[in-house]
N, C-alpha and C positions, 0 to 999 in steps of 0.2 A: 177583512181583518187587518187587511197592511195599510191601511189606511187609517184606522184607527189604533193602530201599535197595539191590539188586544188579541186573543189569543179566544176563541169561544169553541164548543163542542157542538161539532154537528149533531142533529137525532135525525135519523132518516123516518121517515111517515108515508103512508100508503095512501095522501090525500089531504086537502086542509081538514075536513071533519076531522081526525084523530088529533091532528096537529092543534086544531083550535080548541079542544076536549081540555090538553094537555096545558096549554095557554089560561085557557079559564082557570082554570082547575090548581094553576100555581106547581105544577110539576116540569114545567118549562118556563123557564124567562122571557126570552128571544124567540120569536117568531117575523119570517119575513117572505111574504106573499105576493098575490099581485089582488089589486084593489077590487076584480071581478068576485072576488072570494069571498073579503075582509069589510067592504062599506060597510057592510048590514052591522055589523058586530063594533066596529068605529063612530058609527052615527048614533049608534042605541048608548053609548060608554061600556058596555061591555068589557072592552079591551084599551087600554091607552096606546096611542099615535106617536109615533116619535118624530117620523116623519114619512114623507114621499119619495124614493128612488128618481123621479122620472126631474128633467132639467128645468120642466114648470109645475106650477102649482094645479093639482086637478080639478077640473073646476066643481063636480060635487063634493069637492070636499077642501074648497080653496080657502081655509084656515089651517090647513094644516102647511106647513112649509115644508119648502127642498132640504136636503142632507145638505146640499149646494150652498144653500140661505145658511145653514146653520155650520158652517166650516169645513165641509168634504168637501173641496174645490174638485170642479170636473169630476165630481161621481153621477154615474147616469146605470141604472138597471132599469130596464123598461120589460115588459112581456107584452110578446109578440104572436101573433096567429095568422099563418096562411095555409093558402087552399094548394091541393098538389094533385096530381093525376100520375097516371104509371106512363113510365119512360115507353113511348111508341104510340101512344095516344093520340090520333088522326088531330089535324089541324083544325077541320072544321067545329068538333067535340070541344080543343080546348076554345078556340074563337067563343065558342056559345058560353063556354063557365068564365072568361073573360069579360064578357058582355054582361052575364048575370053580375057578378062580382062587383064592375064596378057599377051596375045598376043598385045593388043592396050598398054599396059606403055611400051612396048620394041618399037613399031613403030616407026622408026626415024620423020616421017611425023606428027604425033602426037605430038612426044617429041618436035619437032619445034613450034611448032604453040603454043604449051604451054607456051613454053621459050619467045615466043614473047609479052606473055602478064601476066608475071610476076609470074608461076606458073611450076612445075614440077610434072611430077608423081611419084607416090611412088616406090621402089623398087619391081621387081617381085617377090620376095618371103613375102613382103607385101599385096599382092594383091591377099589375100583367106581368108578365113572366122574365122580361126582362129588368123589370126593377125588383123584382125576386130576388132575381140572382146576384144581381149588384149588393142585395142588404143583405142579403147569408152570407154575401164575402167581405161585407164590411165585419159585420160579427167575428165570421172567424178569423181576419184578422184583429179585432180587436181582445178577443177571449182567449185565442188561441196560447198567445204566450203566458200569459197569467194562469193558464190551466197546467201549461210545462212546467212551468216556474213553482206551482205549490203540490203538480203530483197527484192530483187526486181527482179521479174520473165517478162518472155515473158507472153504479152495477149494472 
């Protein structure tokens, strides 16, 4: 919102299903997700695209442009998924979900299915525990002040 000097109303939703219901349906204007969600519904016309959050163009669905392309300098929301285990987790347990891990981002079978719904894996040398911790701390440093700044937390 501060980047676009506009001022909108959140609706909180228990999921995209309701959120995309509400979308459709013309009871909501604004909706904004992450493309694992939203392709289906994008590629059908379904819903109009305004654009991509992330700082390149995604490749199944590389006509649609960046916020970036179209005047939000350095705006970047991307969604993110990792794997975790409980704090005291034997070394040996996490080495194997390590191994697996970066065995399934090299998958070609994976990497497709991903690319089909708008999302890539991270690189394998991404995909251990200490480049974890490096990008949850990039995040919150980068969110964290922005969240201070307008106050308003998850329930």
């Amino acid at each position: 919102m501060s980047q676009i000097q506009t001022d909108l109303t959140a609706a909180s939703y228990k999921g995209t299903a309701p959120a995309m219901t509400d979308l459709i349906g013309g009871q909501v204007e604004l909706m904004c997700d992450q493309t694992t969600n939203t392709t289906q519904q994008i590629k059908a016309g379904t819903v109009k695209v305004y654009g991509v959050t992330s700082r390149q163009r995604i490749a199944s669905l590389k006509d649609i442009p960046t916020l970036a392309e179209q005047g939000l300098k350095d705006f970047e929301v991307v969604v993110w998924h990792d794997l975790y285990a409980s704090k005291g987790t034997p070394k040996p347990v996490l080495d194997k979900l390590v191994t697996a891990l970066q065995a399934a981002v090299q998958d070609p079978t994976f990497k497709a299915r991903l690319a089909e719904l708008g999302a890539e894996p991270v690189p394998v040398a991404k995909a251990t525990p200490e480049a974890l911790r490096t990008h949850l701390q990039a995040e919150i440093n980068k969110w964290g002040p922005i969240i201070k700044k307008v106050g308003i937390y998850a329930d």
